[in-house]
N, C-alpha and C positions, 0 to 999 in steps of 0.2 A: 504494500500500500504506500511506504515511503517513499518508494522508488517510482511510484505510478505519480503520485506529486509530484517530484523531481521533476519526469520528464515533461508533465501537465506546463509546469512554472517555464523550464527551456523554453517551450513553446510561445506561450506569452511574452515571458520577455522577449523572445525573435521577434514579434508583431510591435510588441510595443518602438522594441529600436530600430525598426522599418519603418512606420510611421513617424517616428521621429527625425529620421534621418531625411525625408520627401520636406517635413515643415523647417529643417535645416537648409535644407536645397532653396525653399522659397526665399527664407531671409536670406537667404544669401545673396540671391539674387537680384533680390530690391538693394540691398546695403550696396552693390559692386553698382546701379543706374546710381545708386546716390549720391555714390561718391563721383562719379562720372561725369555729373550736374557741374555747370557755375554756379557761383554762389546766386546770382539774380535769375537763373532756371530756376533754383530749390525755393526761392523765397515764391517766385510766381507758382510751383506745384504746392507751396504749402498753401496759399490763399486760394489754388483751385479744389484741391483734393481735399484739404486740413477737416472740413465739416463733413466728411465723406468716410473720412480715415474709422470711424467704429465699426462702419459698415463694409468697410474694404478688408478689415483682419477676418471677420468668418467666411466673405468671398474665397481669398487665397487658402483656408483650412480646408472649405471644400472642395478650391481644385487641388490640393495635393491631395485629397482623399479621392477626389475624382484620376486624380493622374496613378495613383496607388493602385486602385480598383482596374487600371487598365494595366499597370505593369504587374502587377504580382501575378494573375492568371497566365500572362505571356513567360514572368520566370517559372512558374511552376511547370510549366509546359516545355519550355527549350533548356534549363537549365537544370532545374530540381529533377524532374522525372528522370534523366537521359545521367545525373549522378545516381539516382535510386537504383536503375535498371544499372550501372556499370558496377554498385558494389553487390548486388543482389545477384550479376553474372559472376563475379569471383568468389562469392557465397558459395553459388552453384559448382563452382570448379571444384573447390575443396571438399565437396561430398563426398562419402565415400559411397551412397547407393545414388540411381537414377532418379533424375529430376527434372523439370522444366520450370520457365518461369512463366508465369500468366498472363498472357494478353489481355486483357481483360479490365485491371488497371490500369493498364496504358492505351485507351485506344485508336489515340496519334502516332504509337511508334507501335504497330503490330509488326509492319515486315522489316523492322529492328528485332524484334523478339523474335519473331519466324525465324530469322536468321540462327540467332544465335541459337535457338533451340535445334535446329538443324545438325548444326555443329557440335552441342553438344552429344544428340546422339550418336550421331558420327564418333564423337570422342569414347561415350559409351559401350560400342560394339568396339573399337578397339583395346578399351580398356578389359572388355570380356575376353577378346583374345590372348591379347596377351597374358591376363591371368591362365588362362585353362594353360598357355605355354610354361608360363612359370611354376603353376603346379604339378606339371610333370617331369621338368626338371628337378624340383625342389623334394620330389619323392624318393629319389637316392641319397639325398643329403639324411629324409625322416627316416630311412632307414636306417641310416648309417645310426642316427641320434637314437633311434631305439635299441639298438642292440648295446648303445654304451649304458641305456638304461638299464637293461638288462643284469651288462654286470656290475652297475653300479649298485643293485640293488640286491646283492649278493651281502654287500660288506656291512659290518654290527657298528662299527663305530660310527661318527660324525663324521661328513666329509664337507671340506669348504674347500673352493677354488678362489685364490684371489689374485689378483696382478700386482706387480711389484710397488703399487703405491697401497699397499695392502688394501683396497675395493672390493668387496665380495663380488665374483664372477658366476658361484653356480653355490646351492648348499641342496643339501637331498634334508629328508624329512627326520631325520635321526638327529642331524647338529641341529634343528631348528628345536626341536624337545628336549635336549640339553642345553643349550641357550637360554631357554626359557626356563629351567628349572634355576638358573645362575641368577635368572631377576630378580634384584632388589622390590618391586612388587608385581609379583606372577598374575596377580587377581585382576590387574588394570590394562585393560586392553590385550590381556591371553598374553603379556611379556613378547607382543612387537616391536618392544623399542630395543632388543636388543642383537639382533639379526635382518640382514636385509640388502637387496642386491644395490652395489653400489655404497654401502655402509663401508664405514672401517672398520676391520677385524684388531686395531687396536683400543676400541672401545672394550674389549674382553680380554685380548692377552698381550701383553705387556710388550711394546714397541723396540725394542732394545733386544728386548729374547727373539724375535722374529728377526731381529737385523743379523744379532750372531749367528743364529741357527742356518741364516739363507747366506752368511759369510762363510761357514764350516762347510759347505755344499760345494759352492763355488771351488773353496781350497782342493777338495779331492774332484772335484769335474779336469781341475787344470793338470790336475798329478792323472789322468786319464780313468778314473773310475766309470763305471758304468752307468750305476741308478744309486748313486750316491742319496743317504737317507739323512737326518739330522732329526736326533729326537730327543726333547726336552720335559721340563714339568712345569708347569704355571701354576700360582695361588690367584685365581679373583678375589675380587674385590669382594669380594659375599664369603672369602675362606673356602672354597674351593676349591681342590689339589687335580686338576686338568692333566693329563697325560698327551703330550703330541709329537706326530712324527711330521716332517716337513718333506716334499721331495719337491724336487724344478719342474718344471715344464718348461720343455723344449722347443722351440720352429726353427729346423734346422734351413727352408727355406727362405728364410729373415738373413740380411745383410749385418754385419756387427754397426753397433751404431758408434759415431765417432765421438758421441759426448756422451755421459749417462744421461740417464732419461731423469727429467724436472721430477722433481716432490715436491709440494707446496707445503706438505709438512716434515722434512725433513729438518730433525730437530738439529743437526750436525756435528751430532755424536758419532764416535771412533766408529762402531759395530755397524750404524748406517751407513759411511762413508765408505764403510771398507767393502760391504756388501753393494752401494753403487757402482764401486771403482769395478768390485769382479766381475761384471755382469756381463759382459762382449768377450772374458776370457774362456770362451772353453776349448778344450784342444779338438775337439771334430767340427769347432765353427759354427757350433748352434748356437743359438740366441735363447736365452732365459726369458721368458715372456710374464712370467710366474709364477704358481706355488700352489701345490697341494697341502693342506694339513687333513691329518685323521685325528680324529679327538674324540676324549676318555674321559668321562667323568671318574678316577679314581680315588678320590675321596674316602668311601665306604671299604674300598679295599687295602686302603693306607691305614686305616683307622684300626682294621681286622689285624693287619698286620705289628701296628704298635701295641694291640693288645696282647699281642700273643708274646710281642719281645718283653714286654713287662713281665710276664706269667714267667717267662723262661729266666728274665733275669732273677726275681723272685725266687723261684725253683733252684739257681745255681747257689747264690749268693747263700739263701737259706740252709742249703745243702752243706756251707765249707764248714762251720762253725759244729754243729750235731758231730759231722763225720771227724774232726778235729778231739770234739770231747771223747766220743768212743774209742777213738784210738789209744787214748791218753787211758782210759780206764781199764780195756782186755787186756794189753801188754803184762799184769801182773796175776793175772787168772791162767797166761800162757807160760810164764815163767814157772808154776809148780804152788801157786799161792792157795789153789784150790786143794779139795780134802782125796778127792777123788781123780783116778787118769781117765774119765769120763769129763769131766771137766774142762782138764787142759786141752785133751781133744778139739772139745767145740773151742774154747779159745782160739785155737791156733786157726780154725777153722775159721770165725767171724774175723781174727785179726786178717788173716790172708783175704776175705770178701770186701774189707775194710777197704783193706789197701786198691784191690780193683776200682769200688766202686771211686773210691779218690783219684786215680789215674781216670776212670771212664769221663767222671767230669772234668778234669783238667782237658780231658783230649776234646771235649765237645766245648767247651768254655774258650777253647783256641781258635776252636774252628769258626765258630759261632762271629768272633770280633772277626776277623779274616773276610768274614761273606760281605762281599759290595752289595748294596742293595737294597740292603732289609731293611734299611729305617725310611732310605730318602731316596725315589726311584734317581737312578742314573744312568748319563750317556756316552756310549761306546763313542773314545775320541784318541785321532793320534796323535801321540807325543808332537810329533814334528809339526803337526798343526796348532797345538797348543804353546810350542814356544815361540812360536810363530807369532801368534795374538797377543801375547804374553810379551815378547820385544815391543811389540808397536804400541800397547797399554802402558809400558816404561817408559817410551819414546817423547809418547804424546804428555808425560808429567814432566817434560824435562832434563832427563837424565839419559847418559850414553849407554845403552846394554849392549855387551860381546856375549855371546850365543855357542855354546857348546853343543855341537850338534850331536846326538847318540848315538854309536854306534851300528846300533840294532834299530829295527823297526820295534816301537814300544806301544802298546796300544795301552790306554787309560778305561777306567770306569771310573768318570764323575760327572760331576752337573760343573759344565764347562762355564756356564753365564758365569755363577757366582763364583768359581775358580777366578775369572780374569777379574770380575768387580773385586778378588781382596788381594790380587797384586798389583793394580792400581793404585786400592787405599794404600799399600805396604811402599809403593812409590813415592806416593804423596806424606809419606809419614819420613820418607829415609829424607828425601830435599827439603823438609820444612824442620827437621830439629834436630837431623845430624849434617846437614848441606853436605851430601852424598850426591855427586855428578856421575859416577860411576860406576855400574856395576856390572857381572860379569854373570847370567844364567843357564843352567844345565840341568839335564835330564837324565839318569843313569838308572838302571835295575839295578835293584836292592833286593836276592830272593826270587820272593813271590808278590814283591811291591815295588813300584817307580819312585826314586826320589829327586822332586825338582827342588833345587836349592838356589838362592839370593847370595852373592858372595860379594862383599864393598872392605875396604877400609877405611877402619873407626879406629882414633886413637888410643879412647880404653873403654872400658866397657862397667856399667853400673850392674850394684847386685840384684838389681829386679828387671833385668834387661827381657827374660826369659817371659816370665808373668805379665811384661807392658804388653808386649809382642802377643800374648794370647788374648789379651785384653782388649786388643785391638778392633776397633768396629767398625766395618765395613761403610763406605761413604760410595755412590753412586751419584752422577750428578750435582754434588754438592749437596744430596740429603743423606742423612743418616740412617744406614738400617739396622732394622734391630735382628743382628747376626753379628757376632766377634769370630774371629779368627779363628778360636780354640773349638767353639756350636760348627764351626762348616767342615775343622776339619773331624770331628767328632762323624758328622754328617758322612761323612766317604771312611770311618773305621781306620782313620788312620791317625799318628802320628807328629808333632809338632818339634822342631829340635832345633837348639839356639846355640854356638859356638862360639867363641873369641880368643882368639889367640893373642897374649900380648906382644909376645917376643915381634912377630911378623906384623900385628895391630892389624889383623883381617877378622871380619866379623860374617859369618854364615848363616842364615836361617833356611833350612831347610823343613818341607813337609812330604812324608811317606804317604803315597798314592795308593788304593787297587788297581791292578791288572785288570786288562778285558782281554778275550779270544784275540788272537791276531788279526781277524777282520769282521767289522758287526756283520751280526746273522740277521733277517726282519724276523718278527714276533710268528710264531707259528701259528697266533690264533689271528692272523689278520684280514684274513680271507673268510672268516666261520659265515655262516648262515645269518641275512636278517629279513627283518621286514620293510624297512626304510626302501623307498624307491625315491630318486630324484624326480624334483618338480618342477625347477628352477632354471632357465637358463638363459644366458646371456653373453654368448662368447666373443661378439661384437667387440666388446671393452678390452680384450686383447692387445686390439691394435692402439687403444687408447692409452693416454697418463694422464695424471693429472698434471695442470700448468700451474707455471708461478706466477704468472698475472692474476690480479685479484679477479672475482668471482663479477665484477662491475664490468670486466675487460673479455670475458668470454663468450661465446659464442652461444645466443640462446638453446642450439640444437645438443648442446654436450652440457649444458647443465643437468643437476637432478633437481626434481622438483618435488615440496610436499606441495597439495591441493588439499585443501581443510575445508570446513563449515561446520559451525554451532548450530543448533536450537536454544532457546532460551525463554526465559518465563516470560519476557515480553521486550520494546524495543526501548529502553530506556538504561544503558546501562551504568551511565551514573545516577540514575534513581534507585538503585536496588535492585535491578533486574538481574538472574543471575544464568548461567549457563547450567544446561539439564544434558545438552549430546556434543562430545565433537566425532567429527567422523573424519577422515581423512584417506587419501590413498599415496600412493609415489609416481612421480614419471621418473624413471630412468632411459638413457639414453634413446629416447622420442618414444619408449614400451610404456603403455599405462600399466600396472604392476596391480592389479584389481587382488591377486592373492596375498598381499602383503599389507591390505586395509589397515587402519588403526579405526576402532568405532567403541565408547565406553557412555553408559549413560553417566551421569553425575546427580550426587543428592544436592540441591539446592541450599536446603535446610530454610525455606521458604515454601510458602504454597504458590502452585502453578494456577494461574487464569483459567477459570472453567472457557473463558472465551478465545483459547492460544491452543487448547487441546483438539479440535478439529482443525488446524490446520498443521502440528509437528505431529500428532496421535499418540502424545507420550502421557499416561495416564498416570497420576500420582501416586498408585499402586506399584506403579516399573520400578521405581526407581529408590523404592526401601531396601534399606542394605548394600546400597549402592555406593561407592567410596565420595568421599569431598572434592570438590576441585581441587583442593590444596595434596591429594593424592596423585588424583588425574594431573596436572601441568606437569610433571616431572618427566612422569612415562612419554608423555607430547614432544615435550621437547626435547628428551631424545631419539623418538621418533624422528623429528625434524632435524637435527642434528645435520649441518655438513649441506643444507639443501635450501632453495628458494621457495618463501611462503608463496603460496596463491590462493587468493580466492576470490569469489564476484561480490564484488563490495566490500572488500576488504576490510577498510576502516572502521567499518561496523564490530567483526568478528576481531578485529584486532585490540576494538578498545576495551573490550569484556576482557581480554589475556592482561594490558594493559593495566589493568587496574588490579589487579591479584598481584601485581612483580612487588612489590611494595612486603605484601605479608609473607610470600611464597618465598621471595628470592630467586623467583625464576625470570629470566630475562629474554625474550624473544629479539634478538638483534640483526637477525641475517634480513638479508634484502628482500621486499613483498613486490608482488606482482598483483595487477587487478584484473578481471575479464574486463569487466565494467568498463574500467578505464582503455582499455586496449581495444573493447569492440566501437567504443563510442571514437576512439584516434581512426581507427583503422575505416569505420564507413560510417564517418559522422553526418549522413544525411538520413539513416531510417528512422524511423520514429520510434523506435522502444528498442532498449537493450535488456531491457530485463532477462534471466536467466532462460527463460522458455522462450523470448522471441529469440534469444541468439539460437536456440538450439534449434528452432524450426526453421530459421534461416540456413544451417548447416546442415540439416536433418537427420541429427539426431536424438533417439528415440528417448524420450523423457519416463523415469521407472525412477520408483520411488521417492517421488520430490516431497520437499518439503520434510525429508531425514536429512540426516547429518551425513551420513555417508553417499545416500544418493544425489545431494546437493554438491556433493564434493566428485562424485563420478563425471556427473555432467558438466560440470565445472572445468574437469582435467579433461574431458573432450572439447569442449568448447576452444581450452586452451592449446591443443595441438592443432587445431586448425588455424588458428588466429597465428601460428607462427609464421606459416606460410605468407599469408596474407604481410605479415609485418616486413617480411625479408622482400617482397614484391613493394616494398615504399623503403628500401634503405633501413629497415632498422632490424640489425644482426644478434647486437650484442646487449647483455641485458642492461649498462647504463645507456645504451640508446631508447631501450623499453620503457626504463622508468621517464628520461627525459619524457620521451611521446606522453607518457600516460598524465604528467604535469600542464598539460596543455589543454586537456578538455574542461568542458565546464563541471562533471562533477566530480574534481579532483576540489572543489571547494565546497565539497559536502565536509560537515563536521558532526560527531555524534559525541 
């Protein structure tokens, strides 16, 4: 109804400033004779005309209304109509079903519209053609695409495909239900804010670990490995223990590129940089395009497992002390203390059981510390790769490292991330308060353990040198985490050992490693049986990155977009009116993404207008039990996250979010797009842009309007048509968009 004002008023005012403009014209045109007069002309017309002059101003009102009354039928005929019919023909282009325009309103330009109708059929049976061609071309391609469904739907874990600016490219329905089990609130819109194509997969695991992981990849692609794996453990942000394997994705018919490809978030840390630089190295020429992870929700089975090492430790510990007393008390039952050689017998007998079960547990208590694994999953890594990462982590703090290369191929079991974050901190600890420029690192078997040791000269050495050095806590980025030196190496079962020699004034910190197989095996349950089939796909985005021009500077066609709409108790929303629905969908790369909806009612904690419920149909019964807004905007906005708002009338739906930023803390800042505003730029001569006239203009089919979600579908249809149309007037990129949309008249609507 507001919108139907709106355009009511337009209208008026255009009348009003038409006739305004005709009685401008008159005085004008007497002012330019008047001044054209002598002065003895003007005195002789004032003494002719002067008693005439009341009667001569409604003369001149009615010929401009008489001259109005003749030109405005002549503009709406040669000018208005002949722009109606040219934006109502590019209406018609952008359809995607048959259409004609109607003679009938126009019946001065029928063999204009004959024409173009003509035409368009014409276009239409070509566009039939061509279709039925391309979908039988395009049916080797679905074939091909089903059988990878096939065996994608073979595998139990989570599968995401992402492209090197970590973008979600494809996820099957397995990671979409472990995604959602990680959300902060699962209740609020089924937890879509945290998966989704074109999303970042660092919104979930941690941007640094993906850098290493796909830097560790790289390292054995170049040493000529095969199907080089990289597998880590992540904690969410919810306490989460995430199990993941990383592998490349290949196109080997890709040219190397001669710069790395843009990140726009590339924070310009070591692990990201190092994983840029590798990306064009592989030795058969392929190009890394991206990245597979499998992922594991192992949380329930890390928890299974610290149970059990508590039970055992429990069991050992308890065990030393009993077996300890016993011993101490049979030894004189065996010696002959006893009355009877029945006696010393069993003595001799429990002492000898004694002694077993004491060796049985020493031999299982050895073994036990020895096993990699059991506390903290770990990743098969080799040596020569980790001192690899390990020099350039020393490097990059400033300090010169010499590199002892091992002899032997040494393969490792640890969690390689937090390895290099605590010889960084140990870098940053030698140059900040021993100003140590020099050190010298090495990797040697110890056994059945690696030992990588830190070797500088310090000129003496304090008595808690040993204790600081365990003490020590790991720094990432300049934050502090809560892990010390002594918890990580606890973490890998092994070892800590601090050296100083005065004589020579050289100082050693070495830590004992586990061994891994000499080359990672994959998981043997990685192929088991599931249910998950992939739904999702998007391969398009392959050939894409993201750019480092801001998002104002990019090309409307490769933006993401969220499309939103509220319902709400009524239209007033600094009166107290509150939101009851948002409903939203995504556009990614030009795909409306209809499966990936966000749609949550909302309790108001207000009563709803018996007079508002026939037209959103939301009954005050829906919406009991239903979370707050102050729950829903969070879920939303990250939903929205990373993407341009749109909606049809914007301002309206914007100012209700607007007004919550305040108690919420939540801040909608990225860039908005209007329909409104863009259809009214793009063919500002029809008379209504309301959301059903644009859609009957473009003809599509209007289902369930006046929801949150269906208002936002047809919304994001609306809006891939309107693209076109924008790029045929020069406007590409989305500060050209917003400019346009600043230029119509109701960009001076205000709610």
């Amino acid at each position: 109804m507001m919108r139907n004002r709106a355009a009511a008023t337009a209208v008026a005012i255009g009348t009003g400033v038409a006739v305004a403009l005709v009685l401008a014209w008159a005085v004008a045109a007497l002012a330019i004779l008047w001044v054209s007069l002598e002065p003895q002309q003007r005195h002789l017309l004032l003494q002719v005309c002067g008693p005439q002059l009341p009667l001569l101003i409604p003369i001149l009102v009615l010929l401009a209304l008489l001259a109005w009354s003749v030109v405005h039928p002549l503009y709406r005929r040669w000018v208005h109509a002949p722009a109606q019919i040219t934006e109502q023909t590019l209406s018609l282009v952008a359809r995607d079903e048959n259409g004609e325009l109607q003679s009938d309103a126009y019946p001065n330009q029928r063999d204009l519209i004959a024409a173009i109708n003509m035409l368009a059929r014409q276009r239409n049976a070509w566009r039939r053609d061509t279709q039925q061609q391309v979908a039988v071309a395009l049916q080797q391609v679905a074939n091909e695409r089903n059988r990878f469904a096939a065996l994608m739907s073979e595998l139990a874990q989570g599968v995401v495909v992402c492209n090197l600016d970590g973008r979600v490219l494809l996820y099957n329905a397995r990671a979409r239900l472990q995604f959602k089990a990680l959300s902060p609130a699962p209740m609020v819109a089924d937890g879509a804010d945290m998966i989704g194509l074109g999303r970042s997969i660092h919104a979930v695991l941690e941007r640094r670990l993906i850098a290493h992981a796909l830097a560790s990849v790289m390292h054995r692609l170049r040493r000529g490995a095969d199907n080089p794996v990289a597998r880590f453990v992540s904690v969410t942000r919810a306490g989460h223990l995430m199990r993941v394997q990383l592998a490349p994705v290949r196109d080997i018919a890709l040219q190397p590129w001669s710069t790395p490809p843009p990140d726009a978030q590339d924070d310009g840390s070591a692990p990201q940089q190092q994983a840029r630089q590798a990306v064009p190295a592989t030795q058969d020429g392929a190009q890394v395009t991206g990245y597979v992870l499998l992922i594991e929700n192992v949380s329930a089975e890390f928890a299974r497992e610290h149970r059990r090492e508590h039970l055992f430790r429990q069991l050992t510990d308890g065990l030393r002390e009993p077996l300890s007393v016993l011993r101490e008390a049979i030894p004189p039952v065996a010696d002959g203390a006893s009355d009877t050689a029945e006696h010393g017998q069993s003595g001799r007998v429990a002492a000898a059981q004694l002694v077993r079960i004491g060796e049985l547990l020493a031999q299982v208590s050895d073994t036990w510390s020895r096993e990699p694994g059991s506390r903290w999953p770990l990743e098969d890594m080799l040596g020569a790769e980790l001192l690899d990462a390990a020099r350039r982590c020393i490097g990059e703090a400033g300090i010169t490292c010499a590199v002892t290369d091992p002899q032997d191929e040494i393969w490792l079991q640890v969690d390689g991330f937090t390895l290099l974050v605590a010889v960084e901190s140990m870098a940053g600890r030698l140059l900040a308060e021993y100003q140590v420029t020099q050190v010298d690192l090495s990797l040697t078997r110890e056994q059945d353990r690696a030992r990588l040791a830190i070797t500088w000269r310090q000129a003496q050495s304090g008595g808690d040198d040993r204790f600081a050095w365990e003490s020590l806590g790991l720094v990432m980025d300049g934050a502090h985490q809560d892990l010390t030196l002594r918890e990580l190496v606890e973490r890998h079962h092994g070892e800590l050992e601090f050296h100083h020699d005065p004589v020579t004034g050289r100082a050693c910190l070495g830590v004992l490693l586990p061994l891994a197989p000499a080359a990672p095996v994959p998981e043997a349950g990685l192929f088991l049986h599931g249910q998950s089939r992939p739904e999702f796909y998007d391969f398009d985005l392959f050939a894409t990155s993201e750019q480092v021009s801001t998002l104002d500077q990019q090309p409307l066609t490769q933006l993401s977009f969220t499309v939103f709409d509220t319902e709400t108790t009524g239209l007033e929303p600094s009166a107290g009116d509150e939101i009851i629905q948002i409903g939203a969908v995504r556009i990614v790369n030009g795909r409306l993404l209809r499966s990936e909806a966000f749609e949550q009612l909302v309790d108001p904690r207000r009563p709803i207008p018996r007079a508002s419920i026939p037209i959103h149909g939301i009954e005050p019964q829906m919406l009991v039990g239903k979370p707050v807004i102050d729950e829903v905007l969070p879920a939303f906005h990250a939903y929205a996250q990373d993407t341009v708002l749109v909606a049809h009338n914007a301002a309206f739906d914007l100012r209700f979010l607007q007004l919550k930023q305040q108690r919420t803390g939540i801040e909608f800042s990225q860039p908005v797009l209007d329909t409104l505003l863009l259809s009214a730029f793009v063919q500002p001569n029809q008379d209504s842009h309301r959301l059903e006239a644009i859609a009957e203009r473009f003809g599509i089919p209007v289902i369930g309007r006046h929801t949150a979600l269906g208002d936002a579908i047809v919304t994001a249809e609306v809006l891939l048509r309107l693209i076109p149309l924008l790029a045929a007037r020069g406007i590409h990129t989305l500060a050209q968009a917003r400019q346009a949309s600043r230029k119509t008249w109701y960009a001076r609507l205000r709610y």
